[in-house]
Backbone as ProteinMPNN parsed JSONL, in Angstrom:
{"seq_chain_A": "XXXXXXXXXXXXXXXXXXXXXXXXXXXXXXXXXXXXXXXXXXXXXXXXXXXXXXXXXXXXXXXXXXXXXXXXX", "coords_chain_A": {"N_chain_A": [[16.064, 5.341, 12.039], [14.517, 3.622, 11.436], [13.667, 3.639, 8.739], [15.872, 3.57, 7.582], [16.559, 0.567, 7.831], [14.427, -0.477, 6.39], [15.406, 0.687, 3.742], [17.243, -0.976, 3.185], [16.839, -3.702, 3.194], [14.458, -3.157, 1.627], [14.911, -1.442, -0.539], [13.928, 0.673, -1.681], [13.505, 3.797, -0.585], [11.043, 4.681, -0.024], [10.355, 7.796, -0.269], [9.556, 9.217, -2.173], [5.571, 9.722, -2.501], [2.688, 10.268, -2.834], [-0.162, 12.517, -2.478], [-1.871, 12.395, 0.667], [-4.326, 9.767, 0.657], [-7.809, 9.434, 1.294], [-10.434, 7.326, 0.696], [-13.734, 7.572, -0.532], [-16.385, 6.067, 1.711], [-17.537, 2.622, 1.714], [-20.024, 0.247, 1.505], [-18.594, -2.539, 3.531], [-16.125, -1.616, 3.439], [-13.675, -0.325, 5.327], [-12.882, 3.359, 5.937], [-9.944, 4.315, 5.58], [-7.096, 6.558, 5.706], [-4.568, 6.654, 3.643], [-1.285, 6.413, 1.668], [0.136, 6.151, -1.392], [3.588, 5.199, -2.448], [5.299, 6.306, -4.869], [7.298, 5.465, -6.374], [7.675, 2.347, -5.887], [4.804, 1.639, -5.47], [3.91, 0.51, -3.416], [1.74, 1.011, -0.634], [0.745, 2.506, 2.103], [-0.788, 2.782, 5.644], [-1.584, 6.023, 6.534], [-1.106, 8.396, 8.732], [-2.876, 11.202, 9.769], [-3.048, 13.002, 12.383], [-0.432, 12.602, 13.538], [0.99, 13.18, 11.077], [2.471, 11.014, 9.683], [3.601, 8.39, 7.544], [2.74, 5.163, 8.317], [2.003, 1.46, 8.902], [2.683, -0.783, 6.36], [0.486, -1.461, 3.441], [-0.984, -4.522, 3.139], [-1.395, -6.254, 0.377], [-4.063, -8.083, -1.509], [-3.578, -10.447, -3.858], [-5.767, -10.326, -6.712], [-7.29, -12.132, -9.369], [-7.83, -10.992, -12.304], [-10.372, -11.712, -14.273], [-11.815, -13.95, -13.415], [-11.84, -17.022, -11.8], [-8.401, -18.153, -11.419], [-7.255, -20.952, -14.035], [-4.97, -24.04, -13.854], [-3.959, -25.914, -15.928], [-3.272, -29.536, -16.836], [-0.48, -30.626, -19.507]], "CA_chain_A": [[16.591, 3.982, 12.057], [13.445, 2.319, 10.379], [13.892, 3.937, 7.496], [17.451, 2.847, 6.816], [16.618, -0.583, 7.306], [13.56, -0.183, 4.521], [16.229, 1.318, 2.671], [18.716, -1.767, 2.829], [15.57, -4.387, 3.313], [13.418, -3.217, 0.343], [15.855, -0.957, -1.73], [13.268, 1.418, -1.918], [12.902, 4.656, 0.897], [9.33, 5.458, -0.154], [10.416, 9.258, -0.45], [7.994, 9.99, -3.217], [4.593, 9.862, -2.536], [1.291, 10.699, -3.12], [-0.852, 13.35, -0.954], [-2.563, 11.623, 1.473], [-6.114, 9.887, 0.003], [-9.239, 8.799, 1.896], [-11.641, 6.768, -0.219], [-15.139, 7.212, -0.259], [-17.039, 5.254, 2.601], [-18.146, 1.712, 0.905], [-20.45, -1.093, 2.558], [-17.532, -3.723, 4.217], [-14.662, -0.984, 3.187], [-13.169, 0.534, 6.14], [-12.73, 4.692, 5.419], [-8.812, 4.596, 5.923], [-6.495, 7.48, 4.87], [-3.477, 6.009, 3.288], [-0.723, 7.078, 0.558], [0.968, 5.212, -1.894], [5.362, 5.266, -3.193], [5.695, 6.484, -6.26], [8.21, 4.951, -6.84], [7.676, 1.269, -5.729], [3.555, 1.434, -5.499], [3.592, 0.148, -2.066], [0.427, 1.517, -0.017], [1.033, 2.562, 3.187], [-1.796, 3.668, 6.55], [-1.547, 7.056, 6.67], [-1.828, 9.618, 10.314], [-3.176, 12.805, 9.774], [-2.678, 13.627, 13.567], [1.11, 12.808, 13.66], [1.706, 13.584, 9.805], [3.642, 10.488, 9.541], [3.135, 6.95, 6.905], [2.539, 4.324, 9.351], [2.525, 0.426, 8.396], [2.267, -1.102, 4.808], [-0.937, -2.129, 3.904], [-1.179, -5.733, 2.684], [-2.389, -6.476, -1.263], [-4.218, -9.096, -2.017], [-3.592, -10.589, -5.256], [-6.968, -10.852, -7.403], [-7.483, -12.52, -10.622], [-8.867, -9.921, -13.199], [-11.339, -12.349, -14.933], [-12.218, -15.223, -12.576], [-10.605, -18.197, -11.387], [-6.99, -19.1, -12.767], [-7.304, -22.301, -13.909], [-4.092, -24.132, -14.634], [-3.998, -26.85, -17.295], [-1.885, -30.195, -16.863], [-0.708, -31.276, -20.602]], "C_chain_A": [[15.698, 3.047, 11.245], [13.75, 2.338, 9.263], [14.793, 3.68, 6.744], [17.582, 1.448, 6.905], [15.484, -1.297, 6.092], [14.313, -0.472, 3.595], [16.758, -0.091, 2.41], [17.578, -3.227, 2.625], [14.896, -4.291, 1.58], [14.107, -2.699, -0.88], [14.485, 0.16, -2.094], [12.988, 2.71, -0.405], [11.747, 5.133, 1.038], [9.564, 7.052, 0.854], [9.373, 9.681, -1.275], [6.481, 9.4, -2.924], [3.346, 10.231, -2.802], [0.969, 11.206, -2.189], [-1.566, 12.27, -0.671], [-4.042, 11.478, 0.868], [-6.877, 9.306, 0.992], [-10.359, 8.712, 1.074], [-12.694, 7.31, 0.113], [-15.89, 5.943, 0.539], [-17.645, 4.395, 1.885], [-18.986, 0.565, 1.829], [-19.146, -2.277, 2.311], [-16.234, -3.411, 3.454], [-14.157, -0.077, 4.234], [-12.524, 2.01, 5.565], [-11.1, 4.605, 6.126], [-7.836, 5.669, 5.287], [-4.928, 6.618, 4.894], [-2.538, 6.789, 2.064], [-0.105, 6.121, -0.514], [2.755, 5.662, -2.785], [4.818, 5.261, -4.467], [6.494, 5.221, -6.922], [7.987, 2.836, -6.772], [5.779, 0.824, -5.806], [3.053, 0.559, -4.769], [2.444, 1.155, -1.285], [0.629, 1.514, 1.306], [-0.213, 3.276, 4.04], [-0.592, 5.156, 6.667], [-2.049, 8.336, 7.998], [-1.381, 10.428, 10.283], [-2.717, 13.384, 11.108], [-1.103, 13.63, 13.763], [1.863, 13.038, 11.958], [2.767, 12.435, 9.189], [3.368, 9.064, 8.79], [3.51, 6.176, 8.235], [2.791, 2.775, 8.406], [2.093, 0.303, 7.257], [1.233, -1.938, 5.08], [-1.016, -3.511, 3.052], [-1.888, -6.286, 1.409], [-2.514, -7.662, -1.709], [-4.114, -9.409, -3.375], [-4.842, -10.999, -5.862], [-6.86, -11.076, -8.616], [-8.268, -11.79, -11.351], [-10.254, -10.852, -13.857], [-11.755, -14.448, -14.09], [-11.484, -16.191, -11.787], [-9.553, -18.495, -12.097], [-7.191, -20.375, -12.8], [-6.334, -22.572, -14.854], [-4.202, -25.506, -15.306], [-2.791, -28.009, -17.424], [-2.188, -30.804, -18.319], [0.045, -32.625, -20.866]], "O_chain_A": [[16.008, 2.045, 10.6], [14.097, 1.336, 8.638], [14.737, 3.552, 5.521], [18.485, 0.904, 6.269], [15.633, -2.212, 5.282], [14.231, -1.401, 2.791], [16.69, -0.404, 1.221], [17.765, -3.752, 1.527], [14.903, -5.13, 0.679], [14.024, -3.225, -1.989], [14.315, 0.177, -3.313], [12.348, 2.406, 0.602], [11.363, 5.856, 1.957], [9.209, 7.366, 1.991], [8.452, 10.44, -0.973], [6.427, 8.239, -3.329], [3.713, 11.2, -3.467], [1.376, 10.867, -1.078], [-1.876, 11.368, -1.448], [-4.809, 12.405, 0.611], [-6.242, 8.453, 1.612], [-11.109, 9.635, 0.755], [-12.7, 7.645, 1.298], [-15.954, 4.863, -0.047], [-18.484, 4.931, 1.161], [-18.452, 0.1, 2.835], [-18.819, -2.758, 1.226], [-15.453, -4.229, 2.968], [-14.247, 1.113, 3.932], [-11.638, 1.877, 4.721], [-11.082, 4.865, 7.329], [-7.838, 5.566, 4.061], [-4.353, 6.123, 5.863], [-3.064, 7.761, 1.521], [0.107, 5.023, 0.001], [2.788, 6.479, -3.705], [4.076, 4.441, -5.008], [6.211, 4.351, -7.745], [8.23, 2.193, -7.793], [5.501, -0.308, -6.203], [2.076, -0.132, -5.056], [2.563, 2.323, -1.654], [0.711, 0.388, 1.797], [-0.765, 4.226, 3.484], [0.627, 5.247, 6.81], [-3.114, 8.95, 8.063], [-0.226, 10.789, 10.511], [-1.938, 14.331, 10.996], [-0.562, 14.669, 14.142], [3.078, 13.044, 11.758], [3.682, 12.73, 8.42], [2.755, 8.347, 9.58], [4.389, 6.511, 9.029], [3.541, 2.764, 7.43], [1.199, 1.054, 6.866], [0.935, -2.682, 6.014], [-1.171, -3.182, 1.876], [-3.013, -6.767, 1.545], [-1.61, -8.342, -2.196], [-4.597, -8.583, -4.149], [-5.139, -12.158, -5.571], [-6.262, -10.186, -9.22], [-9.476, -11.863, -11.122], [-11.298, -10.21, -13.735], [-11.838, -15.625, -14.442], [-10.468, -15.885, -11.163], [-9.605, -19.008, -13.215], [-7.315, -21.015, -11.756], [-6.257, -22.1, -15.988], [-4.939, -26.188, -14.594], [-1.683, -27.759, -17.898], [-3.266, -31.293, -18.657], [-0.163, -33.255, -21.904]]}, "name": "protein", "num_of_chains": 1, "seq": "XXXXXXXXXXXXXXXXXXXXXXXXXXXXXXXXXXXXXXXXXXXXXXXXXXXXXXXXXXXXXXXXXXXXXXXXX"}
């Protein structure tokens, strides 16, 4: 039932995936195993014990080169 409202919700069923990854342990990076849709490149928690994607994980948007700064002309 979740999955078919994904489906109609996002337009995407995040069928394709990636094997399951777990980063490398970082100072103030929680070690989480997660996967990400192929297809849409949504990032989802990932449980090894029930084999099953769990909730989407939340992406912050970062500015590649500093602050945006916008410009009134």
């Amino acid at each position: 039932m979740n999955s078919l409202v994904q489906l109609l919700l996002s337009g995407c069923s995040h069928a394709h995936t990636t094997f399951p990854l777990t980063p490398v342990e970082r100072k103030g990076f929680k070690k989480r195993t997660y996967v990400c849709c192929l297809d849409c490149g949504k990032e989802f928690h990932y449980d090894w014990r029930a084999m099953r994607i769990g909730a989407e994980i939340p992406q912050e948007v970062q500015p590649l080169f500093g602050k945006v700064v916008s410009e009134e002309i």
